[in-house]
C-alpha positions as CSV (number, residue, x, y, z in Angstrom):
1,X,-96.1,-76.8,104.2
2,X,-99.3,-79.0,104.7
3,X,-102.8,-77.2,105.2
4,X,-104.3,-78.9,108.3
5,X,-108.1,-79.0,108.4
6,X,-109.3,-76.0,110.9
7,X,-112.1,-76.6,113.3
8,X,-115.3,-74.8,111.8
9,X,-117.3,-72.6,113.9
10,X,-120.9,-73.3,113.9
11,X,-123.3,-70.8,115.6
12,X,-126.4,-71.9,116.6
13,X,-129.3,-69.0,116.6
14,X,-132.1,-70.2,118.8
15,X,-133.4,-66.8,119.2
16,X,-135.3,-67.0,115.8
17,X,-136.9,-70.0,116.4
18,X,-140.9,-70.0,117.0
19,X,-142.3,-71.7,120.1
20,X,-146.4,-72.3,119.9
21,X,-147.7,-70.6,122.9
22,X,-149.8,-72.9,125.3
23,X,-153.6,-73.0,125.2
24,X,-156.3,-73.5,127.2
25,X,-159.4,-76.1,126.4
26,X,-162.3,-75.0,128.7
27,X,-165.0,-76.4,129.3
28,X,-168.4,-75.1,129.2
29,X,-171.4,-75.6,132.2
30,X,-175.0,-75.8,130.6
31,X,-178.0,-77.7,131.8
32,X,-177.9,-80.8,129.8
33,X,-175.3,-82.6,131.5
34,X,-175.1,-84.3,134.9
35,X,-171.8,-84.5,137.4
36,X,-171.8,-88.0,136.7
37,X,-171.4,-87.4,133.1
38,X,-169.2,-84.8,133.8
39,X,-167.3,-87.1,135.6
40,X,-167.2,-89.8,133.7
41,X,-166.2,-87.9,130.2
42,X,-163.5,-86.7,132.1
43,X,-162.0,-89.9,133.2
44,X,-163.0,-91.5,129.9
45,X,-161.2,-88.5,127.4
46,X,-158.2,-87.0,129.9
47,X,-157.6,-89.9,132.6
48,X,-158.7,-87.9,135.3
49,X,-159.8,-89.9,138.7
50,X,-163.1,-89.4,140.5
51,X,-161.8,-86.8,142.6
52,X,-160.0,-84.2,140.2
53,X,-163.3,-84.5,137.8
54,X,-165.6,-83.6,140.4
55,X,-163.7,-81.2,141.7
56,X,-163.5,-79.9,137.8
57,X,-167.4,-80.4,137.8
58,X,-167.8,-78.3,141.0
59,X,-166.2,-75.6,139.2
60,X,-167.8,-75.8,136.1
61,X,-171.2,-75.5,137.4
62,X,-170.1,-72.8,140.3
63,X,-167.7,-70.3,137.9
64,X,-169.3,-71.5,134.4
65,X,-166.1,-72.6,133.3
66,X,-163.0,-75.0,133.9
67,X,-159.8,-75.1,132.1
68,X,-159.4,-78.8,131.4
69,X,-155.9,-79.2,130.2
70,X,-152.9,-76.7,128.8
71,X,-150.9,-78.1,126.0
72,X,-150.0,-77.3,121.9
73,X,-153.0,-76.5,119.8
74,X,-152.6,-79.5,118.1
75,X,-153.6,-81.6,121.5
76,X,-155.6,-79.4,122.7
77,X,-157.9,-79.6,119.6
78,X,-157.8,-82.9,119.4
79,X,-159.0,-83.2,123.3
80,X,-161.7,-80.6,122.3
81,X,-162.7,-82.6,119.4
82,X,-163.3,-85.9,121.8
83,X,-165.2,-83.6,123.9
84,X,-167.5,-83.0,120.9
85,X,-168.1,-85.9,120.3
86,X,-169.0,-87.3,123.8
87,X,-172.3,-87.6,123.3
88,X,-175.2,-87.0,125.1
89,X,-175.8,-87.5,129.0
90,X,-178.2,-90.6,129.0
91,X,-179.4,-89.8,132.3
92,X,-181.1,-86.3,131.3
93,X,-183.8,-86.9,128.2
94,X,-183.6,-83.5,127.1
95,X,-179.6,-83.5,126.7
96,X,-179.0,-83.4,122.7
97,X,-175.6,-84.1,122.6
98,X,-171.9,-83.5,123.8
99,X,-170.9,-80.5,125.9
100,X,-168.9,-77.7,124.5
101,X,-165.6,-76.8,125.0
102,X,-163.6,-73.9,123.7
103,X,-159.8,-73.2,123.3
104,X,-158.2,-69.9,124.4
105,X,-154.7,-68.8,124.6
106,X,-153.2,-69.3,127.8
107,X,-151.3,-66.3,127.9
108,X,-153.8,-63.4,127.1
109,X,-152.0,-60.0,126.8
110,X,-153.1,-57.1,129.7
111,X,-154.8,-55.1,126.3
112,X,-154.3,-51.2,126.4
């Protein structure tokens, strides 16, 4: 009697693996920057058009605040870092340097 080679089961356990949860890069409103900088650092770092960045600069100076992009810490933090690094808005002498942006979880538990 010959031994035939069985098929091997193989179980796959995807439940175990980690995904990263998103985040959030946000940028900041202050003083020092124009729209048109706004704008333009937006166009320059992410791609955006004229329209999406004012309608992101709108926000930012009405609510404080604008997410910018969701994505892997890893991308996010590097968008964040080209944020940083901007510059400052030559159109406004007192602006120092870049704005600020800051990275937040996406999905923020309800707390208890």
């Amino acid at each position: 009697m010959s031994m035939l080679p069985t098929p091997g089961t193989r179980i796959l356990d995807e439940t175990d693996q980690q995904h990263e949860p998103p985040y959030h890069l946000v940028l900041l409103d202050d003083d020092d920057h124009t729209y048109a900088y706004v704008i333009r650092m937006l166009g320059d770092i992410f791609g955006y058009g004229p329209e999406k960045a004012y309608a992101i600069a709108c926000v930012v100076d009405s609510q404080g605040r604008a997410v910018l992009m969701t994505g892997s810490r890893d991308a996010v933090k590097a968008k964040q870092d080209a944020v940083h690094a901007y510059g400052p808005d030559p159109l406004m002498l007192h602006s120092r340097g870049s704005m600020s942006a800051v990275i937040e979880p996406a999905f923020q538990g309800t707390g208890s």
